[in-house]
C-alpha positions, 0 to 999 in steps of 0.5 A: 524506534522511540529510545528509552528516554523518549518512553520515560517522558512520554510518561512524565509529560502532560502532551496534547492530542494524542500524548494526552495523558490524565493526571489521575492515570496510573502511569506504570500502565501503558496499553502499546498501540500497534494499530490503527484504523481510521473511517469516515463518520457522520460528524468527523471520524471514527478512529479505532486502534489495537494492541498486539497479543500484550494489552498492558504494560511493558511486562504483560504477556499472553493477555488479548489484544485491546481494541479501543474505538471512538468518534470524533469531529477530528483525528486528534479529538478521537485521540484523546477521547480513547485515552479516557476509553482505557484504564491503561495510558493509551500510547501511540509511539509504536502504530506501524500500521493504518488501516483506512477505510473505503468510504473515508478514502473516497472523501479524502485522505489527506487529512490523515496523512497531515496528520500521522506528518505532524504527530511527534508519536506517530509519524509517516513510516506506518505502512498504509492499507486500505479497506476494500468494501469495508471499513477499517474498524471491521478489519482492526476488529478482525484479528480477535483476541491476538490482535490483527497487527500479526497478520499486517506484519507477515503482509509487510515483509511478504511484500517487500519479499516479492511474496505477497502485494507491494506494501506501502508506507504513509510516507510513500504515499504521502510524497507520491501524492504531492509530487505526481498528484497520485498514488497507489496502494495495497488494499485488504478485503474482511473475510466472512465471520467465519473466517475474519482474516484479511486478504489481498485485494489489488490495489486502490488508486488515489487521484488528488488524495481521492479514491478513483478505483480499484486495479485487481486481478490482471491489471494489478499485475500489470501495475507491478511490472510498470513499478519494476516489481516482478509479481508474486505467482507462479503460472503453469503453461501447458505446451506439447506433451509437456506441462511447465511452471514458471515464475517472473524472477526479475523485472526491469521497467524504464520510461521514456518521456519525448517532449516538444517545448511545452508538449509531450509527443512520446511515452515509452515504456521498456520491459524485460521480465526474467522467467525462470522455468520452476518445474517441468515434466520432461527437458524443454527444447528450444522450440519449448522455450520459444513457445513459453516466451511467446506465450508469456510476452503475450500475457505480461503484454495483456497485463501492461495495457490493461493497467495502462488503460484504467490508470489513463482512463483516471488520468491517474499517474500512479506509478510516476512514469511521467517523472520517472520518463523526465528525468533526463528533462528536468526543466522541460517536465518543470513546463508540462508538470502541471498538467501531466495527468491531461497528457498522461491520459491522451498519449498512446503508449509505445510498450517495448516488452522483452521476455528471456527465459531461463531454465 
């Protein structure tokens, strides 16, 4: 959070880029941006951004959110031209949330995270979304006159609360990028127009800054649990003359990386997930609880492999299991780092899955 002081000086000095700020501007007027999206357009960017249910000032209370959008050949142009968009001094401290559409994701994205790096107001812990099927001006404009920055938020801690996908921020990304050449994250999806609220759309995988797909449904799962993360859902088994739900309360992942020399032979990944049994119609037996841990070691094990195939298939390493399985061979993964992802794509994984259920 910027202090107080860095308030009063983001108003009392003339900035560059995105702290630029016109000398005729009434300085007492501050629009507090919260959110911003960024999209490709035909001669740079177009860079849209929204305040919450406040539009103005630091006392304004109750006004509709204010959308302000402008294109560019270059994120800090389109900063400066929204400033003159606004009657109000247009401030970026508070942006904790970057939408990004599909089509610039597909181009590249690094621009923008070395970007949101350098910038003294807006930084690398805004949580990250990308527009799936849509740009990120459809989905900032989606919120209406209370702003979308409500809805982002309740996904962010849903996220972090096992409720809802894995939220990221641009830090995250940023470093996973640099370190492991991939990275993924949460994608978001526009509803109709009668009913504009974002939802969940797995998660789109990035190879070298580029978008290379989408993991949803199963395989989105199955990215979870390579992270270590157990998957927000509860699943209903039907076993003999009982119906009983269960949720996956804990997961823990390991790797293990076997290397020969310059050459990795071996790539294994170790799973326990944790059942808890929610609901159920009468007392299970043993036999019952054998019966749900098959069943669901076979659907977690669909899971695993259908998220190992598409990210293998990429070459697209997303989750670090390479570095993570090195960890104990720091210098033999300094030898074979550089080409990983041809490796990562041609082993056969060894999956070790172990699912224990408790009532």
């Amino acid at each position: 959070m910027r202090t107080a002081l860095a308030l009063v000086l983001a108003l009392c000095l003339l900035l560059s880029g995105c702290s630029g700020l016109p000398t005729a501007r009434e300085m007492g007027d501050m629009a507090l941006m919260r959110t911003m999206g960024v999209d490709q357009a035909p001669d740079g960017v177009e860079m849209t951004v929204s305040t919450g249910p406040r539009a103005k000032g630091l006392q304004a209370e109750g006004e509709k959110a204010l959308v302000l959008s402008a294109q560019a050949d270059s994120l800090s142009a389109a900063c400066l031209t929204i400033q003159g968009h606004s009657d109000s001094y247009v401030f970026y401290g508070y942006v904790d949330q970057l939408l990004v559409g599909e089509a610039l994701a597909q181009e590249g994205i690094k621009p923008v995270l070395d970007y949101f790096a350098r910038d003294e107001e807006l930084g690398l812990g805004a949580q990250l979304w990308l527009v799936r099927n849509g740009t990120a001006r459809q989905a900032v404009e989606s919120g209406g006159e209370a702003g979308v920055d409500g809805r982002l938020s309740t996904l962010q801690l849903d996220g972090k609360l096992g409720e809802a996908s894995i939220s990221r921020t641009a830090g995250e990304i940023y470093s996973d990028l640099m370190e492991q050449g991939a990275a993924f994250v949460p994608a978001l999806a526009v509803g109709e127009l009668e009913d504009a609220s974002l939802t969940e759309s797995g998660y789109g995988v990035w190879k070298g800054t580029r978008l290379v797909g989408y993991l949803e449904g199963e395989a989105a799962r199955g990215l979870e649990l390579l992270v270590g993360r157990a998957p927000a859902e509860v699943l209903t088994l039907e076993l003999e003359e009982n119906r009983v739900s269960v949720r996956v309360s804990m997961v823990n992942t390991t790797v293990n990386l076997g290397v020969q020399g310059k050459t990795p032979t071996k790539l294994r990944i170790t799973c326990r997930a944790d059942l808890a049994v929610t609901e159920y119609d009468q007392e299970l037996s043993r036999a019952q609880q054998d019966a749900i841990s098959r069943q669901m070691e076979e659907k977690l094990m669909d899971r695993l492999e259908g998220a190992l195939t598409a990210l293998q298939q990429w070459e697209a390493d997303c989750v670090g299991l390479g570095l993570r399985g090195a960890a104990l061979h720091p210098r033999a993964w300094s030898e074979i780092q550089e080409q990983w992802p041809v490796w990562f794509g041609e082993l056969e994984p060894d999956i070790n899955l172990q699912v224990v259920v408790h009532e």
